[in-house]
N, CA and C atoms as an extended XYZ file, in Angstrom:
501
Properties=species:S:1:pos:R:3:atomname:S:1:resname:S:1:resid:I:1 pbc="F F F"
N         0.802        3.741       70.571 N   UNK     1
C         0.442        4.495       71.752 CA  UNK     1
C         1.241        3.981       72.945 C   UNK     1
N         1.898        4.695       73.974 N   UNK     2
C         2.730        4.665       74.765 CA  UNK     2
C         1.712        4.152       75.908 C   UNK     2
N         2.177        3.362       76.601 N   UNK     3
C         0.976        2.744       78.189 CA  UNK     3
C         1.728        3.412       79.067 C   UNK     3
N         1.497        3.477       80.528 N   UNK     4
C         1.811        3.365       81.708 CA  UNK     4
C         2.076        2.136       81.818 C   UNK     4
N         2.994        1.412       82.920 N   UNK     5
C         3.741        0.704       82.552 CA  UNK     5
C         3.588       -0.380       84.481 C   UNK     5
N         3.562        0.744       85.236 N   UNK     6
C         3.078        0.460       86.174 CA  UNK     6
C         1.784        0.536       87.023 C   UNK     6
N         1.564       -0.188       87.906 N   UNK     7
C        -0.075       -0.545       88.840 CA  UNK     7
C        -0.179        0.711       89.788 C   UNK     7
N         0.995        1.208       90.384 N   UNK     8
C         1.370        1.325       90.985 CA  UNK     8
C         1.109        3.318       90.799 C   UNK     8
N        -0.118        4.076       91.208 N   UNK     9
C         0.092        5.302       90.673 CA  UNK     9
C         1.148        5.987       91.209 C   UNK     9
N         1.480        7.135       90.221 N   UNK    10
C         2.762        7.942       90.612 CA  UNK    10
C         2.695        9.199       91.393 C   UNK    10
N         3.720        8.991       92.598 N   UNK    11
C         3.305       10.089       93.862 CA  UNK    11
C         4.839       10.627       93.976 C   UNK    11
N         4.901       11.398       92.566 N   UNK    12
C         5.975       12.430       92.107 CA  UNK    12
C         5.698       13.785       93.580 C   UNK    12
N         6.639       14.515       94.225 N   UNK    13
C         6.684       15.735       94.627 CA  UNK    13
C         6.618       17.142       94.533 C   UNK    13
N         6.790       18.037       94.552 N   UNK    14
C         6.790       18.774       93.812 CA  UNK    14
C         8.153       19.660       94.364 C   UNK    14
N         8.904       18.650       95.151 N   UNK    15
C        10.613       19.360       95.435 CA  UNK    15
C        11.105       18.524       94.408 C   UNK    15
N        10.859       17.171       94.142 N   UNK    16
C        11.453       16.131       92.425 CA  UNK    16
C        10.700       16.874       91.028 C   UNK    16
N        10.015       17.517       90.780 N   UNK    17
C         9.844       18.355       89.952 CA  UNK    17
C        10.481       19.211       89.469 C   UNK    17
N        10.795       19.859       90.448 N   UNK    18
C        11.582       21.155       90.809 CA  UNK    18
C        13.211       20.665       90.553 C   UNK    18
N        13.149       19.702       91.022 N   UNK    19
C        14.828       19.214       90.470 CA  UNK    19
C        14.974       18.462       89.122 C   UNK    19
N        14.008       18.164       88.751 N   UNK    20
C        13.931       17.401       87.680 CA  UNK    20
C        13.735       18.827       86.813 C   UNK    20
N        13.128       19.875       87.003 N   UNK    21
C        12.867       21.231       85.509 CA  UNK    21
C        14.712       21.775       85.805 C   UNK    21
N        15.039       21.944       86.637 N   UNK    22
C        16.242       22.698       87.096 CA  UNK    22
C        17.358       21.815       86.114 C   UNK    22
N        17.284       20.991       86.180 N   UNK    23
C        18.395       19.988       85.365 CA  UNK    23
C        17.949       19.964       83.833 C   UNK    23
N        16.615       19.882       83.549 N   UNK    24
C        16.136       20.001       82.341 CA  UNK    24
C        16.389       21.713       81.559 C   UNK    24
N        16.239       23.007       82.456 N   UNK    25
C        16.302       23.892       82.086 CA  UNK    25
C        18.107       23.925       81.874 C   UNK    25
N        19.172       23.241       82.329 N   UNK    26
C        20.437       23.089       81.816 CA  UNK    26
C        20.820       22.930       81.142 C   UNK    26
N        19.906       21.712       80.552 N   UNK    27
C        20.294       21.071       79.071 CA  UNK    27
C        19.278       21.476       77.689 C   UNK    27
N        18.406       22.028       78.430 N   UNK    28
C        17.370       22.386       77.325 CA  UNK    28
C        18.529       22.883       76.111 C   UNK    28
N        17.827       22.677       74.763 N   UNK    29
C        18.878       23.101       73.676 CA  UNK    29
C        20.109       22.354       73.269 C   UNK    29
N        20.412       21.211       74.151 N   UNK    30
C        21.415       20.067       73.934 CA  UNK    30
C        21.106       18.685       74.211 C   UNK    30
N        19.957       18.086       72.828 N   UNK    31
C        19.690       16.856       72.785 CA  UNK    31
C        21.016       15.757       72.950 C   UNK    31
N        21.918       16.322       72.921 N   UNK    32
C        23.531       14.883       73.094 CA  UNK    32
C        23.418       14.969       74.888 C   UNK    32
N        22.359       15.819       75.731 N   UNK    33
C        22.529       15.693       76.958 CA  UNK    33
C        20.868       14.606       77.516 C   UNK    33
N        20.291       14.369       76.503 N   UNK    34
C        18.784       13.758       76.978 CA  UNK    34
C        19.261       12.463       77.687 C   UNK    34
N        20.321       11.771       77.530 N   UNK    35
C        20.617       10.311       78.383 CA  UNK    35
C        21.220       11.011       79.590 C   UNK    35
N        21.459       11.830       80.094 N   UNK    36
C        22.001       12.591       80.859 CA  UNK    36
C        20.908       12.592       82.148 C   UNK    36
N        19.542       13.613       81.224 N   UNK    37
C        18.779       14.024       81.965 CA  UNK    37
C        17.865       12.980       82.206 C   UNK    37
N        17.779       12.112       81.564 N   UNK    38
C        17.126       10.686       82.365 CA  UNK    38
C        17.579        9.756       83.146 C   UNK    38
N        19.143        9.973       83.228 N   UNK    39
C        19.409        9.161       83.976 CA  UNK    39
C        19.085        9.881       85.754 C   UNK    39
N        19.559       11.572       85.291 N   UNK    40
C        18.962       12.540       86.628 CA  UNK    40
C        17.430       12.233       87.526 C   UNK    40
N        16.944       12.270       86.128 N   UNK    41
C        15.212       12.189       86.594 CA  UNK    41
C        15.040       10.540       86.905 C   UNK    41
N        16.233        9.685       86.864 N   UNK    42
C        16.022        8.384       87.387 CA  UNK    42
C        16.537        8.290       88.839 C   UNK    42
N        17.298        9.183       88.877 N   UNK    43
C        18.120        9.062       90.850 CA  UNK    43
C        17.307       10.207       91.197 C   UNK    43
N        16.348       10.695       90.748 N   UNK    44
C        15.439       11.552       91.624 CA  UNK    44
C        14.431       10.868       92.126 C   UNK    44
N        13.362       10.330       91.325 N   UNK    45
C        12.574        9.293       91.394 CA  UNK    45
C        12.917        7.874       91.547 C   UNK    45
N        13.805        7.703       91.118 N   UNK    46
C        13.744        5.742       91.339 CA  UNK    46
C        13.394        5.075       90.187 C   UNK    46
N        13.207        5.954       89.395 N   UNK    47
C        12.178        4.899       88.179 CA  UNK    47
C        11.874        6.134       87.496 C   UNK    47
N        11.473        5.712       85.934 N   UNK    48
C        11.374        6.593       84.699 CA  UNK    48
C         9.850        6.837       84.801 C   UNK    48
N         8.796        6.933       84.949 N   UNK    49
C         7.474        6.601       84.934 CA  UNK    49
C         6.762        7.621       83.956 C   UNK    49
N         5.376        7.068       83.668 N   UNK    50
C         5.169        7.620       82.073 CA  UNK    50
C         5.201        9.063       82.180 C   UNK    50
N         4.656        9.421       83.373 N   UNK    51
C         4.513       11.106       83.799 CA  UNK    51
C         6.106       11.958       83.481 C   UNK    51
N         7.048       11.392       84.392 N   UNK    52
C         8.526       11.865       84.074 CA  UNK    52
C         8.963       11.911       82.880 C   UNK    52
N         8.957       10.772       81.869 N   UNK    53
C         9.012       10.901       80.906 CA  UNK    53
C         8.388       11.846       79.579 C   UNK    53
N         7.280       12.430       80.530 N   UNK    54
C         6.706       13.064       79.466 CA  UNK    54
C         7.260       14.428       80.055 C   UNK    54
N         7.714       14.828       81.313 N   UNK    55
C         8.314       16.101       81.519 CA  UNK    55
C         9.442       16.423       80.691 C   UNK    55
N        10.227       15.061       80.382 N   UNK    56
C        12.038       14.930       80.243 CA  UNK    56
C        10.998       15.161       78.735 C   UNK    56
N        10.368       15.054       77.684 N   UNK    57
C        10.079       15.274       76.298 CA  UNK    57
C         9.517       16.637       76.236 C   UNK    57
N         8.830       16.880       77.002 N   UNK    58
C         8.118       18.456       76.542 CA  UNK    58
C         9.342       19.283       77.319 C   UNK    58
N        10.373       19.215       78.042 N   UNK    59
C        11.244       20.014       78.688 CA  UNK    59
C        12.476       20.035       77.417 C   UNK    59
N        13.055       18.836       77.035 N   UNK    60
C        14.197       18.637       76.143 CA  UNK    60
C        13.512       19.212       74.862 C   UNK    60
N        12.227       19.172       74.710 N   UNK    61
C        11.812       19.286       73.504 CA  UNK    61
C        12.138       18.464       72.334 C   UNK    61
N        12.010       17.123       72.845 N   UNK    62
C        11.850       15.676       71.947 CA  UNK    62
C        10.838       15.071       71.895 C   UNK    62
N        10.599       14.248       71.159 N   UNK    63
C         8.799       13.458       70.942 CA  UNK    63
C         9.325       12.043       72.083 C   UNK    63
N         7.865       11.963       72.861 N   UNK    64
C         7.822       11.344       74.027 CA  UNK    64
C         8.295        9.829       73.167 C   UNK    64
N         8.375        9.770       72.297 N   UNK    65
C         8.743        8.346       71.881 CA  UNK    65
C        10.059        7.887       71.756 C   UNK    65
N        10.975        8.869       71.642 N   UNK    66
C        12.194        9.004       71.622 CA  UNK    66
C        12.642        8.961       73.441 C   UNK    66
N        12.219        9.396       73.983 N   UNK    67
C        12.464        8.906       75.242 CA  UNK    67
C        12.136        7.650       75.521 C   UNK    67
N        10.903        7.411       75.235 N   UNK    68
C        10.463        5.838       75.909 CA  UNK    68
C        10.873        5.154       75.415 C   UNK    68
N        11.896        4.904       74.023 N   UNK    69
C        12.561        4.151       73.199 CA  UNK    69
C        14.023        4.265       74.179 C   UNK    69
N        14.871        5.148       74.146 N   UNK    70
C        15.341        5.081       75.285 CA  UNK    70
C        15.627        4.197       76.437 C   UNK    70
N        14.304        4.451       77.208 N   UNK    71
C        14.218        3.988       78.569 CA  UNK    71
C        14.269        2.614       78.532 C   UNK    71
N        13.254        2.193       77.352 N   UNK    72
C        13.048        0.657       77.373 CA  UNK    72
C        14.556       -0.250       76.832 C   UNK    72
N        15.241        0.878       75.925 N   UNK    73
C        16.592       -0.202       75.064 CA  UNK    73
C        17.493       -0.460       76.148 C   UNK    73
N        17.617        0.820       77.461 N   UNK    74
C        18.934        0.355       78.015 CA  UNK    74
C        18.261       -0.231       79.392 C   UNK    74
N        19.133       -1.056       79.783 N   UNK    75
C        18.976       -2.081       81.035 CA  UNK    75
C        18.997       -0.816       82.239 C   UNK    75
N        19.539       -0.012       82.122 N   UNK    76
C        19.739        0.498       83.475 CA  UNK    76
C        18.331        1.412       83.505 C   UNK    76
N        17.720        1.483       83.111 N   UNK    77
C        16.021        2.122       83.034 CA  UNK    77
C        15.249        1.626       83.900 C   UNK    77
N        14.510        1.627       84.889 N   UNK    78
C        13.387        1.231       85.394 CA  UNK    78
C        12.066        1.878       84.954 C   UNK    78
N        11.009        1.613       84.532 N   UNK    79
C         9.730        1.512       84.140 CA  UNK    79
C         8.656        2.054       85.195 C   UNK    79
N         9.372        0.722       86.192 N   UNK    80
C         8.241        0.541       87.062 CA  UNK    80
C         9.173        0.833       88.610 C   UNK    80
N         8.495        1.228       89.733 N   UNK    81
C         9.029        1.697       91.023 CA  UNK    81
C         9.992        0.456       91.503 C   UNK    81
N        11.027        0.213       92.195 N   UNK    82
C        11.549       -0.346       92.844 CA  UNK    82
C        11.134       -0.973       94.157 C   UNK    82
N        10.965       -2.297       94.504 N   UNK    83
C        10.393       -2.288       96.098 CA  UNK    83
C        11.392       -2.054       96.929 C   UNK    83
N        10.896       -2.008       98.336 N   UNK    84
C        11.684       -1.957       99.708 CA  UNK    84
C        12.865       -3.136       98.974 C   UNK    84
N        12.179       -3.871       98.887 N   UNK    85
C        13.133       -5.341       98.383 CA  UNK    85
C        13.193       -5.975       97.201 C   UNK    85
N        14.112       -5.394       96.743 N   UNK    86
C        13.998       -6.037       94.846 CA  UNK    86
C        14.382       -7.558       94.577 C   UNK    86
N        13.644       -8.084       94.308 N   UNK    87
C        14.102       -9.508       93.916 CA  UNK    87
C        14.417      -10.086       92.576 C   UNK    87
N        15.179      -10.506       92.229 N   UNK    88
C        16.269      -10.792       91.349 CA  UNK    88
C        16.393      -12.251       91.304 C   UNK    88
N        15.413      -12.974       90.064 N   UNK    89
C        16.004      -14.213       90.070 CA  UNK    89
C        16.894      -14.587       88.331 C   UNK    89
N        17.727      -14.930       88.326 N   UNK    90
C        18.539      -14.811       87.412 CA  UNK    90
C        18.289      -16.687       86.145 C   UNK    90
N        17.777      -16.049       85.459 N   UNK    91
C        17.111      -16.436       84.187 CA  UNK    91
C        17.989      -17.073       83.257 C   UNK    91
N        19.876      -16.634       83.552 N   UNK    92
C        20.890      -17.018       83.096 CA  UNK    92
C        21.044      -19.110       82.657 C   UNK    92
N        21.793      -19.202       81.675 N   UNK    93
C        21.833      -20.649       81.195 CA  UNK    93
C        21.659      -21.941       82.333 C   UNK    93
N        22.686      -21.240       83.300 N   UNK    94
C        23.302      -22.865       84.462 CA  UNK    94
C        21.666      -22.611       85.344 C   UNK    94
N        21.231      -21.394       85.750 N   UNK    95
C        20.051      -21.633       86.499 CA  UNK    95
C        18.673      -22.019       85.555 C   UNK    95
N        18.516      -21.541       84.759 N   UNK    96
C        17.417      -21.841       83.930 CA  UNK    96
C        17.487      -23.316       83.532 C   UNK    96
N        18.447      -24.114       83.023 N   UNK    97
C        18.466      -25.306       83.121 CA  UNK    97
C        18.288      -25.572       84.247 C   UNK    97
N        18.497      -25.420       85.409 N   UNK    98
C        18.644      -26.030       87.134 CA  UNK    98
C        16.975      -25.500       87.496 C   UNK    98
N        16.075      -24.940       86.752 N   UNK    99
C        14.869      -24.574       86.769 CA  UNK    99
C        14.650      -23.302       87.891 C   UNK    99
N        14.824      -22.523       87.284 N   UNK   100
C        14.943      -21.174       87.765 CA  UNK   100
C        13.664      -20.531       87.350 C   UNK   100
N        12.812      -21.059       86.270 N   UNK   101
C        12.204      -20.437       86.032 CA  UNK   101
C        10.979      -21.144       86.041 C   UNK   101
N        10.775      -21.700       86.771 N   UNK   102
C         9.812      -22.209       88.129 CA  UNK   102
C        10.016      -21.493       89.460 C   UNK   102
N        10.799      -21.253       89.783 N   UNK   103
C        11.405      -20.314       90.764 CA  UNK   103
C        10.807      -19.143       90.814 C   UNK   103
N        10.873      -18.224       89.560 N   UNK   104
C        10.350      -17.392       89.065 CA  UNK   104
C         8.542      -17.212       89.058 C   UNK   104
N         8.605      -18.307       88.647 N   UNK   105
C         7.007      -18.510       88.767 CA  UNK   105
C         6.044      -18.632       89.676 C   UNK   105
N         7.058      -19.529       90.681 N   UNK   106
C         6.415      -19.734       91.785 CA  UNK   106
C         6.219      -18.419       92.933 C   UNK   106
N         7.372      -17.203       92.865 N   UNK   107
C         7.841      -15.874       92.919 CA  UNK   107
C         6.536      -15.047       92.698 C   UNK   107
N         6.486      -14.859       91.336 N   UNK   108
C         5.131      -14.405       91.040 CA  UNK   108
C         4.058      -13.965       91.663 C   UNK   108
N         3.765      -15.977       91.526 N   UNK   109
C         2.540      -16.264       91.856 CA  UNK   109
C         2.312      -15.729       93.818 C   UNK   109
N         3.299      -15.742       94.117 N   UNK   110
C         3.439      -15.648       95.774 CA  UNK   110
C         3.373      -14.046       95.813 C   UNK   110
N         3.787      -13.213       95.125 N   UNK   111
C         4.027      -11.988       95.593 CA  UNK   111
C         2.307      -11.251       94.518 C   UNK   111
N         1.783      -12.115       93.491 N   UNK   112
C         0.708      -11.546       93.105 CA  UNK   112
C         1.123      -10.515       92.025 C   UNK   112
N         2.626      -10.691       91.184 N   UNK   113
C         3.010       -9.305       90.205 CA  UNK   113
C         3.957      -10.585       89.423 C   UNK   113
N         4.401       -9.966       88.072 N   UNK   114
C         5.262      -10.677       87.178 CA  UNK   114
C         6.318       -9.600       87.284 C   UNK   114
N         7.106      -10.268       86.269 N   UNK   115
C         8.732       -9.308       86.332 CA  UNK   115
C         8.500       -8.194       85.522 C   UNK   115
N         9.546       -7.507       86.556 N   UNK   116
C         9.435       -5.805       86.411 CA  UNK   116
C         7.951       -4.913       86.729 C   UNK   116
N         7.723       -5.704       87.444 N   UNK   117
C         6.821       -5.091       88.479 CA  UNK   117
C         6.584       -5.093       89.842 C   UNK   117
N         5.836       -4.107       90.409 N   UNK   118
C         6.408       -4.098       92.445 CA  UNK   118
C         4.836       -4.194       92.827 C   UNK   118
N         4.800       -5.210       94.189 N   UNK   119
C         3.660       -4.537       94.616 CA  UNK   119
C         2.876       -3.992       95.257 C   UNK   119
N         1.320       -3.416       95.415 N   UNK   120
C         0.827       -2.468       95.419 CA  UNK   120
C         1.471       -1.644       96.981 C   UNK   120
N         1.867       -2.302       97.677 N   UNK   121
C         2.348       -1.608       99.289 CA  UNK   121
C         3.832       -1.077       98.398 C   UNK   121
N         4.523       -1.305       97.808 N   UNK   122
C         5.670       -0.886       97.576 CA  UNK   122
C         6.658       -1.736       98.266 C   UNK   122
N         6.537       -2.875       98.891 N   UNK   123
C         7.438       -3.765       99.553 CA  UNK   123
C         8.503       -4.276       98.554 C   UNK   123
N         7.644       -5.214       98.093 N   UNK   124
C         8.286       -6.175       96.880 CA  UNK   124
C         8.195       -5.987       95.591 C   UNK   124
N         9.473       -6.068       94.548 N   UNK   125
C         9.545       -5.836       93.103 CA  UNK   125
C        10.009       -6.928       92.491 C   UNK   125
N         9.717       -7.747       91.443 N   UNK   126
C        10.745       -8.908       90.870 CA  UNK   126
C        11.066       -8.675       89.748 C   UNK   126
N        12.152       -8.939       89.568 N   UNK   127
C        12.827       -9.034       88.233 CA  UNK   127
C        13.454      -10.103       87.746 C   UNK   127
N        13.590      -10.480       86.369 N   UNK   128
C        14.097      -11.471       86.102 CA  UNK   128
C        15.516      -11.060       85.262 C   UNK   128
N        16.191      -12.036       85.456 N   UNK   129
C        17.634      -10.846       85.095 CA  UNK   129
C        18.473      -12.188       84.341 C   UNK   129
N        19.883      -11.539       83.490 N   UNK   130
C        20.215      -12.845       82.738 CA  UNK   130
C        21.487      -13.669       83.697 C   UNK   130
N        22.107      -12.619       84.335 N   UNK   131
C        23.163      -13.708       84.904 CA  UNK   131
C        23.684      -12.967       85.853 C   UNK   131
N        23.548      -13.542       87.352 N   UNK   132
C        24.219      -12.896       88.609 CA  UNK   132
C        25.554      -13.028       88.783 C   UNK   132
N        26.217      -14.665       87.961 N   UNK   133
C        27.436      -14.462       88.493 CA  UNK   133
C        28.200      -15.654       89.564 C   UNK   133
N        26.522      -16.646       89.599 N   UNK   134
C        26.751      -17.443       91.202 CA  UNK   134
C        26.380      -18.829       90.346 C   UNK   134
N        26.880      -19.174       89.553 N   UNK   135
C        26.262      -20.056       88.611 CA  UNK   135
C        26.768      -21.649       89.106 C   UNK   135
N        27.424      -21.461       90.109 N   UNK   136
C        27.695      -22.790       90.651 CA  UNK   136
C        26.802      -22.969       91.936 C   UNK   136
N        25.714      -21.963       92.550 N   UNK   137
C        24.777      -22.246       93.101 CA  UNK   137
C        23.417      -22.404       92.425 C   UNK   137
N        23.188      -22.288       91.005 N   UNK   138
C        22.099      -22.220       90.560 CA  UNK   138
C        20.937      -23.129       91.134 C   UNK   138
N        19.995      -23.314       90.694 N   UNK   139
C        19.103      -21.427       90.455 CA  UNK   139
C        19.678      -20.735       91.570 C   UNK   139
N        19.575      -19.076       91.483 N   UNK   140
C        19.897      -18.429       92.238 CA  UNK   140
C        18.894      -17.006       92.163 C   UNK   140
N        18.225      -16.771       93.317 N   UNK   141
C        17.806      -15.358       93.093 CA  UNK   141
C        18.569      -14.089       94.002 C   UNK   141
N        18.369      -13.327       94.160 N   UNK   142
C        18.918      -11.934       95.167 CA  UNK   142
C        17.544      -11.004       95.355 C   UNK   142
N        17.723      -10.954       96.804 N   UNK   143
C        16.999      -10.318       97.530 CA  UNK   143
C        17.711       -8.902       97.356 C   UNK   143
N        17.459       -7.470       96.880 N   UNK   144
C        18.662       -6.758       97.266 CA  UNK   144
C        20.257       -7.573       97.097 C   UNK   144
N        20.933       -7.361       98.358 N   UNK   145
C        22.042       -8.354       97.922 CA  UNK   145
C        22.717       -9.154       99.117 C   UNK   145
N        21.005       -9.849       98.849 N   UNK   146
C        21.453      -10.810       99.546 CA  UNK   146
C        21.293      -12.490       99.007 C   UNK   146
N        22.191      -13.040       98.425 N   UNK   147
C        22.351      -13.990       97.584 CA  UNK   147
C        21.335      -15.347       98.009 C   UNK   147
N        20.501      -16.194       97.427 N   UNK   148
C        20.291      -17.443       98.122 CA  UNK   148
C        20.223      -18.397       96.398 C   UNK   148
N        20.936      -19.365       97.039 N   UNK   149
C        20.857      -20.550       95.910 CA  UNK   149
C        20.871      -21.570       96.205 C   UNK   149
N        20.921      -22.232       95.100 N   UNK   150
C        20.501      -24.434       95.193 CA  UNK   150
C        18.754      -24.415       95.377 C   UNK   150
N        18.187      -23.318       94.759 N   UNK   151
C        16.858      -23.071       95.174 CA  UNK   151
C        15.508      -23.865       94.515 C   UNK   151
N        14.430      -23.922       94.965 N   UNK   152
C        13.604      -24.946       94.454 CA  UNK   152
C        11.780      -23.988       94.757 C   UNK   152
N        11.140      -24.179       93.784 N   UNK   153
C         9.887      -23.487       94.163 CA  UNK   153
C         9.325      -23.338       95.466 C   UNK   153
N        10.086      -24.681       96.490 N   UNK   154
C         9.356      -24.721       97.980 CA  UNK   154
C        10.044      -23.550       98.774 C   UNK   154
N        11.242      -23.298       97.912 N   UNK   155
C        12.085      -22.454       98.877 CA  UNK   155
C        11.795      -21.086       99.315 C   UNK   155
N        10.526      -20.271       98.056 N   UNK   156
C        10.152      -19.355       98.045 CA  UNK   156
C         9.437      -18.236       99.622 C   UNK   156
N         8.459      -19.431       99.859 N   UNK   157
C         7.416      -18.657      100.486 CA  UNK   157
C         8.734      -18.814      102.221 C   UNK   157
N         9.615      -19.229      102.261 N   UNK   158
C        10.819      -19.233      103.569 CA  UNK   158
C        11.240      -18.049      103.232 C   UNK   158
N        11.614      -17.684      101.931 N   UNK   159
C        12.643      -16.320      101.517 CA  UNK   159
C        11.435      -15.257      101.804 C   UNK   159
N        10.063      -15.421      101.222 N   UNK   160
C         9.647      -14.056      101.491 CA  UNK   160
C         9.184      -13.756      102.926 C   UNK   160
N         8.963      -15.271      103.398 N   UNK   161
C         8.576      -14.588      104.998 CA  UNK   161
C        10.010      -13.870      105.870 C   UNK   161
N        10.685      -13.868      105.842 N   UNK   162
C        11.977      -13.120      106.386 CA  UNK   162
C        11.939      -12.010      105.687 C   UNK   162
N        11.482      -11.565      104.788 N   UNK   163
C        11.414      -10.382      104.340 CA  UNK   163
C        10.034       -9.626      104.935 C   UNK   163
N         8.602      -10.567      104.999 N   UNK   164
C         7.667       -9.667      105.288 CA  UNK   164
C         8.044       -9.202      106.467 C   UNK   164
N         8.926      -10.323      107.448 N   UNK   165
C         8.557       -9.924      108.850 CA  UNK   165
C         9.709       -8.422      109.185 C   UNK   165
N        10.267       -8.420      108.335 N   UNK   166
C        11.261       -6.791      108.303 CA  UNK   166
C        10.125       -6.000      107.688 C   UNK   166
N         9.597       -6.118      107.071 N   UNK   167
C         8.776       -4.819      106.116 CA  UNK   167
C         7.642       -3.960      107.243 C   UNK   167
């Protein structure tokens, strides 16, 4: 049985509907176009969510499992909504040894959600990701993109207050 995936209920439109059947009524009849139309119904919404997904299956006329198999295999899928500020701490070898994933934890525990999830205001989202790239600052997370490293669990609740006080 397929879950909802996010806390977070879904406050779809009914002008993203409307663009989401319009693109679906294109491809209807050409399953080699279903990665197509999810990736559409992903820059409409922001995120795949169980509702969309079940439009993109009863519209393509595929079993909702074949989509959510899909969504979940490729990285570029979101599940769950995106925050104002996505946070990104990178889980990769040089930071995870350098304890990144205390970082992570401590992340969490501060924002009240685990990875790949946002919360309930829609501010903040975290993710845990395998490698940013900055591995000579490890640990390293990204705010959006804005890089901070050499980081330590104390460093957390400094990074998110500069963020609440923008939100």
């Amino acid at each position: 049985m397929l879950k909802k995936i996010s806390k977070i209920p879904f406050r779809g439109t009914p002008e993203q509907e409307a663009q989401l059947k319009a693109i679906i009524d294109e491809c209807k009849g050409n399953n080699s176009l279903l990665m197509h139309v999810m990736q559409e119904a992903q820059s409409i919404y922001g995120y795949l969510p169980f509702e969309v997904q079940t439009m993109i299956a009863d519209g393509m006329g595929v079993p909702l499992e074949k989509v959510y198999g899909i969504s979940t295999f490729y990285a570029q899928f979101a599940l769950s909504p995106k925050g104002e500020y996505n946070i990104s701490v990178c889980l990769g070898t040089a930071c995870y040894v350098k304890g990144s994933n205390n970082v992570l934890q401590r992340m969490s525990d501060a924002l009240g959600i685990g990875p790949g999830e946002c919360t309930d205001d829609g501010v903040f989202s975290l993710e845990a990701c395998r490698c940013i790239g900055a591995c000579g600052l490890a640990p390293v997370l990204m705010v959006n993109d804005d890089v901070y490293g050499k980081l330590t669990p104390d460093d957390v609740d400094g990074i998110l207050a500069k963020y609440k006080t923008n939100a």
